[in-house]
C-alpha positions as a LaTeX table, in Angstrom:
\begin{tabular}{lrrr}
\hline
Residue & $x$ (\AA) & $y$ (\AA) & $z$ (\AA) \\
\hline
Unk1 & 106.80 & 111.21 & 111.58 \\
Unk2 & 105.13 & 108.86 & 114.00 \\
Unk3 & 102.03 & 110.45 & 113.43 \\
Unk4 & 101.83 & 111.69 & 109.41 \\
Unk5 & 104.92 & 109.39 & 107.90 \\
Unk6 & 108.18 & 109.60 & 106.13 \\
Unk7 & 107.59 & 111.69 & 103.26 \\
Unk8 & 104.99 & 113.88 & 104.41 \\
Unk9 & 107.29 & 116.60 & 105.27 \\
Unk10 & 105.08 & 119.57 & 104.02 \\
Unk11 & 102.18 & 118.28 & 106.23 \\
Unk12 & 104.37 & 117.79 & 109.15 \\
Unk13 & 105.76 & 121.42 & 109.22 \\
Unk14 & 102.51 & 123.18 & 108.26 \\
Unk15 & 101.09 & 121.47 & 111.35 \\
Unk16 & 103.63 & 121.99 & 113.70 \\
Unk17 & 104.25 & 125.59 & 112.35 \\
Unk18 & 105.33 & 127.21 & 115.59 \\
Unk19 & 107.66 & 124.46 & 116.15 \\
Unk20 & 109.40 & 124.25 & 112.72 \\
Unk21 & 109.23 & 128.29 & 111.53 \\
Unk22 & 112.73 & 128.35 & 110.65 \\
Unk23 & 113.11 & 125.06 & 109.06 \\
Unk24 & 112.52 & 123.94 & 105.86 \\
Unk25 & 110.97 & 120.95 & 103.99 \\
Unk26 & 114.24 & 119.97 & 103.40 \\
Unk27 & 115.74 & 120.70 & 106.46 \\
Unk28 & 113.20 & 118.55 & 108.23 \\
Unk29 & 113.89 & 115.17 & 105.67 \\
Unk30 & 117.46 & 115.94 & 106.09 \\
Unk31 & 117.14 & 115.61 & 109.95 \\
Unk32 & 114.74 & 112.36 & 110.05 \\
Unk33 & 117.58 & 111.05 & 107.48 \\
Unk34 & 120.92 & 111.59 & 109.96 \\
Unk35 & 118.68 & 110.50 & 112.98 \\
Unk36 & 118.11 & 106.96 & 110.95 \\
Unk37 & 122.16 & 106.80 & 110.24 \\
Unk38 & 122.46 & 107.72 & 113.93 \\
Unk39 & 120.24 & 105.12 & 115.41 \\
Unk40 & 121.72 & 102.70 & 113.17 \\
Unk41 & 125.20 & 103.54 & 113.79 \\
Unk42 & 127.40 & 100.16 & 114.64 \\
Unk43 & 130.23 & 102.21 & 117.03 \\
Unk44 & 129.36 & 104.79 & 119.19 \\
Unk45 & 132.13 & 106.91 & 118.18 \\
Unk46 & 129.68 & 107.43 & 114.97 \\
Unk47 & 126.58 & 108.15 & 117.19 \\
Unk48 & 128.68 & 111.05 & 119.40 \\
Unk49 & 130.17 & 112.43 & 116.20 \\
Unk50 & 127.41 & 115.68 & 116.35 \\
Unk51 & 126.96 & 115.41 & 120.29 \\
Unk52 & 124.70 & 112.33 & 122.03 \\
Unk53 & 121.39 & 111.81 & 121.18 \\
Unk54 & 119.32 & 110.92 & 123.78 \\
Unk55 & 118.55 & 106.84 & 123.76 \\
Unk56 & 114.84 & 107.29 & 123.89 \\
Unk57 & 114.83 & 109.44 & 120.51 \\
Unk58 & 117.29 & 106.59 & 118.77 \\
Unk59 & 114.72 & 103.82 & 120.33 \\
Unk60 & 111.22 & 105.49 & 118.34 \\
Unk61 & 113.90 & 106.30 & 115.14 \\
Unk62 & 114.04 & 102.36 & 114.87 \\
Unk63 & 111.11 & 101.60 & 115.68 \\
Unk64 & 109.11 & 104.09 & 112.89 \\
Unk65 & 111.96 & 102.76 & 110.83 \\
Unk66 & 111.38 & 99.37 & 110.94 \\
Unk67 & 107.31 & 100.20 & 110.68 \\
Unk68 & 107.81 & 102.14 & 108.10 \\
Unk69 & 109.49 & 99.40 & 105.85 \\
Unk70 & 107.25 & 97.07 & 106.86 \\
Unk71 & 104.79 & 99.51 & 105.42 \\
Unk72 & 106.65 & 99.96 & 102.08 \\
Unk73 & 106.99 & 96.44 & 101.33 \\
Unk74 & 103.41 & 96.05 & 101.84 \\
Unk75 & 102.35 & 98.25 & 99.21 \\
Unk76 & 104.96 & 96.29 & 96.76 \\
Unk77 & 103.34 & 93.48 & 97.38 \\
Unk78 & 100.32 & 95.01 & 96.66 \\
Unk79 & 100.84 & 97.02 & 93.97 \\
Unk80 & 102.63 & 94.25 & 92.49 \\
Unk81 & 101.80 & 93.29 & 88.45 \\
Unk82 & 103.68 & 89.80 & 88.65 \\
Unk83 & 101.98 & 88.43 & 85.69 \\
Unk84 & 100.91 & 90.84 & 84.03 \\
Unk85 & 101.36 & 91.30 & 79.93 \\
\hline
\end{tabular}
């Protein structure tokens, strides 16, 4: 994710291949989705429901979050027809 983005879950399993044989598309955006709730979580009864996650990986979740909205809201802005008839 850190290196190709959200979204570009094809790309990410064709190049890591070996890594990801028996996974999906899917499976991977399902993952990168309950690692976001997880990092996010408020109580930590929420974060140990599926075992801990290690506080490193929940760290770099935020953090390519929080880039990635930044992202996002630049291309609003951008791609933004205020005005327009």
């Amino acid at each position: 994710v850190s290196t190709y983005g959200v979204g570009k879950w094809s790309v990410i399993k064709r190049v890591s291949c070996s890594l990801y044989a028996h996974r999906s598309t899917v499976d991977l955006k399902d993952k990168w989705r309950n690692l976001l709730k997880a990092s996010f979580a408020q109580t930590s009864s929420n974060r140990l429901k599926h075992g801990p996650i290690p506080s490193q990986v929940l760290l770099k979740v935020r953090e390519l979050a929080q880039k990635q909205s930044k992202a996002s809201k630049a291309r609003l802005v951008k791609g933004s027809r205020i005005g327009f008839l």
